[in-house]
C-alpha positions as a printed NumPy array, in Angstrom:
array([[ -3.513, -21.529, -22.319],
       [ -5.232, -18.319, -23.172],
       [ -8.273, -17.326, -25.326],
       [ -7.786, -14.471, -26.73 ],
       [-10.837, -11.924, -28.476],
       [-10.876, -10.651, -31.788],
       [-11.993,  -8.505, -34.053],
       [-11.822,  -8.924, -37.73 ],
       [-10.696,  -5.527, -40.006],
       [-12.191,  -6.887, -42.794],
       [-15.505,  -7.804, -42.002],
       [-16.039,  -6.637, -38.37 ],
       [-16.611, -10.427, -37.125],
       [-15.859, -10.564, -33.353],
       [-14.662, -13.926, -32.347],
       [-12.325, -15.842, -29.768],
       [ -9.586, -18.769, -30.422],
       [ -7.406, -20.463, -28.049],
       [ -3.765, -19.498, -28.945],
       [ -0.932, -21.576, -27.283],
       [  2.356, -19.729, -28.455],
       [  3.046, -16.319, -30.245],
       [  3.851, -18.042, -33.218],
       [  0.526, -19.323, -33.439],
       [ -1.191, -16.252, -33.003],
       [  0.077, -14.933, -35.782],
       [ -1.73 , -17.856, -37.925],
       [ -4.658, -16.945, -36.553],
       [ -7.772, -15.693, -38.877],
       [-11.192, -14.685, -38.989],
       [-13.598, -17.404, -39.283],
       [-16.284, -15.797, -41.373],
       [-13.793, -14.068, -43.977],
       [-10.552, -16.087, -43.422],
       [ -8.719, -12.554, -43.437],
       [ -5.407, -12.385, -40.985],
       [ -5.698,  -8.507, -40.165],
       [ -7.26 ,  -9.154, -37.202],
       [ -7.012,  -6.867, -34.072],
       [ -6.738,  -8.556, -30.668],
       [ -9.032,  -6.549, -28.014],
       [ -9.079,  -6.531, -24.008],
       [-11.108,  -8.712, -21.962],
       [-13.007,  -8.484, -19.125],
       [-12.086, -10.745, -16.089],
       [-14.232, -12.341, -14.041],
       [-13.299, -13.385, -10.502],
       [-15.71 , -15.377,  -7.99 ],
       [-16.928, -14.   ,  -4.933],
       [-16.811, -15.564,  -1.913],
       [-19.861, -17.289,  -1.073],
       [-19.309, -16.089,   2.873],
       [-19.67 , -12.095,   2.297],
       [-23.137, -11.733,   0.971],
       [-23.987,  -8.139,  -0.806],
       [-24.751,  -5.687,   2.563],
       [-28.609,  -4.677,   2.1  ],
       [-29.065,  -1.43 ,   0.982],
       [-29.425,   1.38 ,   2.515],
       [-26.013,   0.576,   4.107],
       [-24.04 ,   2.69 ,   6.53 ],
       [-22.029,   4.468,   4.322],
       [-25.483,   5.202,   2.175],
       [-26.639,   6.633,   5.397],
       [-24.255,   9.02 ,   5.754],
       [-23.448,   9.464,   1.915],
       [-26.795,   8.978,   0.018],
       [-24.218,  10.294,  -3.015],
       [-22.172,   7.232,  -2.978],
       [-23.698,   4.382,  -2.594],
       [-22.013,   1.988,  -4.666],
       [-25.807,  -0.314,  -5.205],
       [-27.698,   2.375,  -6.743]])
């Protein structure tokens, strides 16, 4: 079931809700106000790491031969 984010146009109010079907996502409104033109905005993802591939101490090798692109400064 997803939670979706949301941004009220009325009052600015930036809030997520749990919406199961389309149907009910069209019910949905802004907790502070109670106004339905509300805009639904992207969210970020986060994904684990895997605890077996620690972060390579930098300077690495490719800061070594790249200072310009090391991706941990």
């Amino acid at each position: 079931m997803p939670i979706y984010e949301y941004v009220c146009s009325a009052c600015g109010k930036a809030f997520e809700q749990l919406v199961r079907t389309r149907g009910e996502e069209r019910k949905v409104r802004c907790p502070a106000c109670g106004e339905k033109r509300i805009e639904r905005q992207f969210s970020v993802i986060a994904a684990p790491r895997a605890a077996a591939q620690p972060l390579p101490q930098s300077p690495c090798r490719q800061c070594e031969q790249s200072p310009d692109t090391c991706p941990y400064q």
